[in-house]
C-alpha positions as CSV (number, residue, x, y, z in Angstrom):
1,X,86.8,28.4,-16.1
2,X,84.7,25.7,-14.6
3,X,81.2,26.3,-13.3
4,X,79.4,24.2,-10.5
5,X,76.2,25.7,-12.1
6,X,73.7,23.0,-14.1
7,X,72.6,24.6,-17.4
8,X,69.7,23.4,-19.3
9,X,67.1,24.7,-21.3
10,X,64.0,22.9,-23.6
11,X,63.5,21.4,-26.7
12,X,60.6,23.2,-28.0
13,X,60.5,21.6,-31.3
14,X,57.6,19.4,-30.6
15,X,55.3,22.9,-29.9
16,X,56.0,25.2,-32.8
17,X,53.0,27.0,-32.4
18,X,53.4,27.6,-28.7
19,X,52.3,31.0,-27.4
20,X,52.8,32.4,-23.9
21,X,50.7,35.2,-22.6
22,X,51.2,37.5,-19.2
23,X,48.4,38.3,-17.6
24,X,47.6,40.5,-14.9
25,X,45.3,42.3,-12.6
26,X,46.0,46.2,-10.3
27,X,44.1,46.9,-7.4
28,X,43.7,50.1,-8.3
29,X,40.6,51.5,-5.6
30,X,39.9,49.3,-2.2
31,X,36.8,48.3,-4.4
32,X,39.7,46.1,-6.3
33,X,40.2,43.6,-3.9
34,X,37.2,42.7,-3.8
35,X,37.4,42.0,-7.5
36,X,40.9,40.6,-7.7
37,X,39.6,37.9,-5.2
38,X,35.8,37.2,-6.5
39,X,38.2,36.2,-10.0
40,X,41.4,34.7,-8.5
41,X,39.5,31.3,-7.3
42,X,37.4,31.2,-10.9
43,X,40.3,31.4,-12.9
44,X,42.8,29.2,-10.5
45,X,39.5,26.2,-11.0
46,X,39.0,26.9,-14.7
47,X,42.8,26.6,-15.1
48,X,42.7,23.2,-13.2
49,X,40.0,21.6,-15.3
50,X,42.9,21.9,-17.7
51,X,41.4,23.3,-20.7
52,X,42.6,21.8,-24.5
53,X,45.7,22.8,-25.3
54,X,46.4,24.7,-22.0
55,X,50.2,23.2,-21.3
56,X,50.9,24.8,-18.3
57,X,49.3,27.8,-16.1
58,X,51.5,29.7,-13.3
59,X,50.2,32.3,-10.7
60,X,52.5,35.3,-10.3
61,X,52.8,37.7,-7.9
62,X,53.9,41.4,-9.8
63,X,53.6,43.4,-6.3
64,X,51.7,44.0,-2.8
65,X,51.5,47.5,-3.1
66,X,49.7,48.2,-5.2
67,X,48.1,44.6,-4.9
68,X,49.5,43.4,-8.3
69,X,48.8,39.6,-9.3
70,X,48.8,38.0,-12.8
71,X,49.6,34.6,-14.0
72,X,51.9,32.5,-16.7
73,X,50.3,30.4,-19.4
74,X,51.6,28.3,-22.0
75,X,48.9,27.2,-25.1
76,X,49.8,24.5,-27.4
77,X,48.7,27.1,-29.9
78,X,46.5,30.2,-30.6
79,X,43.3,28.1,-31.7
80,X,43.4,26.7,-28.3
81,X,43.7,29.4,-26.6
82,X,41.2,31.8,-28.8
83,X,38.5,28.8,-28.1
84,X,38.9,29.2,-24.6
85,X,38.7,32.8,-24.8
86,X,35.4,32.8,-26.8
87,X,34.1,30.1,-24.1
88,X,32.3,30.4,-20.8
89,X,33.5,31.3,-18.4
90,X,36.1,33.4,-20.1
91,X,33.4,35.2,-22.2
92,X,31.5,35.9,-19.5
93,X,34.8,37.4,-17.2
94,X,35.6,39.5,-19.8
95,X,32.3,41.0,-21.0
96,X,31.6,41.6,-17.3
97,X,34.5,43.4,-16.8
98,X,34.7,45.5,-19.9
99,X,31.5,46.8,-18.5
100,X,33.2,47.7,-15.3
101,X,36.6,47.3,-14.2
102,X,35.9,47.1,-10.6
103,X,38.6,49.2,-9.4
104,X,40.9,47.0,-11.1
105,X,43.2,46.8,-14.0
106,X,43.8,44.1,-16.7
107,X,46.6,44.1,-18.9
108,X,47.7,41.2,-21.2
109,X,50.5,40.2,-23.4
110,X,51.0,37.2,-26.2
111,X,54.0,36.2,-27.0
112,X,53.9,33.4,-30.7
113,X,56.8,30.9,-30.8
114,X,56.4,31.6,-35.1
115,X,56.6,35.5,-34.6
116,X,54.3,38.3,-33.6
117,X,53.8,39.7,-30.3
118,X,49.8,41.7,-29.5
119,X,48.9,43.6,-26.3
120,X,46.5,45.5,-24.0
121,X,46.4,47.5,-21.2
122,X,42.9,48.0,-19.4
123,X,41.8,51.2,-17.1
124,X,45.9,50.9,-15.6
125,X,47.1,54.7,-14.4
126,X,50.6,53.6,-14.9
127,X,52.5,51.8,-18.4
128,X,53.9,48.7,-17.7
129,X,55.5,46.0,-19.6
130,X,55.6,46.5,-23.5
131,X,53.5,49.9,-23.1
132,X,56.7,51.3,-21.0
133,X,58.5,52.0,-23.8
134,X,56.6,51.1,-26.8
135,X,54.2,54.0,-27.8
136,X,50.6,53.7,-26.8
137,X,47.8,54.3,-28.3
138,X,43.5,53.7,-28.0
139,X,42.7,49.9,-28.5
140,X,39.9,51.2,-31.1
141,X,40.0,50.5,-34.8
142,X,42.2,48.3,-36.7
143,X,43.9,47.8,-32.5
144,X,40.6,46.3,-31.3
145,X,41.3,43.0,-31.3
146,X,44.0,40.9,-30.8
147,X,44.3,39.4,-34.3
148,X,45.3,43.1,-35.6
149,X,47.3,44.0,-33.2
150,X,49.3,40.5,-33.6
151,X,49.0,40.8,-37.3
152,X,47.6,37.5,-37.7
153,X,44.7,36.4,-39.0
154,X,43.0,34.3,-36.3
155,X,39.7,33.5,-38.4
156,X,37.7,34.6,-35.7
157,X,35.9,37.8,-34.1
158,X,36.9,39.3,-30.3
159,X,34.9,38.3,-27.7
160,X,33.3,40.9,-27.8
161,X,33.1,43.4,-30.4
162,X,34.0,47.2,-30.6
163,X,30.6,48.0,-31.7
164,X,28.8,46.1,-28.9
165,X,31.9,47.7,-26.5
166,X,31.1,51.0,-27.5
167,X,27.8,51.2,-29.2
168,X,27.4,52.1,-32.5
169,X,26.6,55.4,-35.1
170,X,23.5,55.4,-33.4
171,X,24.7,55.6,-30.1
């Protein structure tokens, strides 16, 4: 059988530490807008001054209703992408919104080129992606940060900490 259809795919040897991560963002109250679009141009412009080792950053659209956006990205490798993530403006996104969601949801998953796959789901009524089928469970404990739940050892802390997250003993 002959096909009309032009295959190709990549050579992804010169990236062997690539890692792809999902992200995305629910409206989840008519506050949410609001939210989705005060961080859609932030992160669009902090994608453009093309951070080290970002390779490649794609907006996706999940759903209008409920108003469901997200984006694509492609890292050279996870130190690039954790240093971004422990940088301003990231650092300051995430604490903020931590605090309060904003009548949103967050969810993100990273996918490693050498193995390992991590996840989280923030204030979303409704499992998607890898939490569809895969049990879920509190992102507390040894599932705080994304190292753990990757099992890898990224050297490094989460942006913010479960104790400053949640308080601690005393609190």
């Amino acid at each position: 059988m002959r096909t009309q259809v032009e295959r190709r795919t990549v050579n992804l040897s010169g990236y062997p530490d690539l890692v792809v991560i999902y992200l995305g963002m629910r409206v989840n109250r008519i506050a949410g807008i609001k939210t989705l679009l005060g961080f859609g141009p932030k992160i669009s412009s902090s994608a453009a001054a093309q951070p080290e080792g970002l390779l490649r950053h794609e907006t996706v659209f999940y759903s209008l209703f409920p108003m469901h956006v997200g984006m694509r990205q492609y890292w050279r490798d996870a130190s690039s992408l954790l240093a971004w993530t422990r940088s301003d403006p990231h650092r300051q996104w995430w604490q903020t919104f931590l605090k309060d969601s904003g009548g949103t949801g967050f969810w993100h998953e990273t996918y490693f080129r050498r193995g390992g796959i991590e996840a989280v789901y923030d204030d979303l009524p409704a499992n998607i992606g890898l939490a569809a089928f895969a049990p879920v469970v509190p992102a507390r404990g040894p599932m705080f940060g994304a190292a753990a739940r990757a099992e890898k050892d990224f050297g490094e802390r989460p942006v913010l900490s479960e104790e400053d997250l949640y308080g601690g003993p005393d609190t």
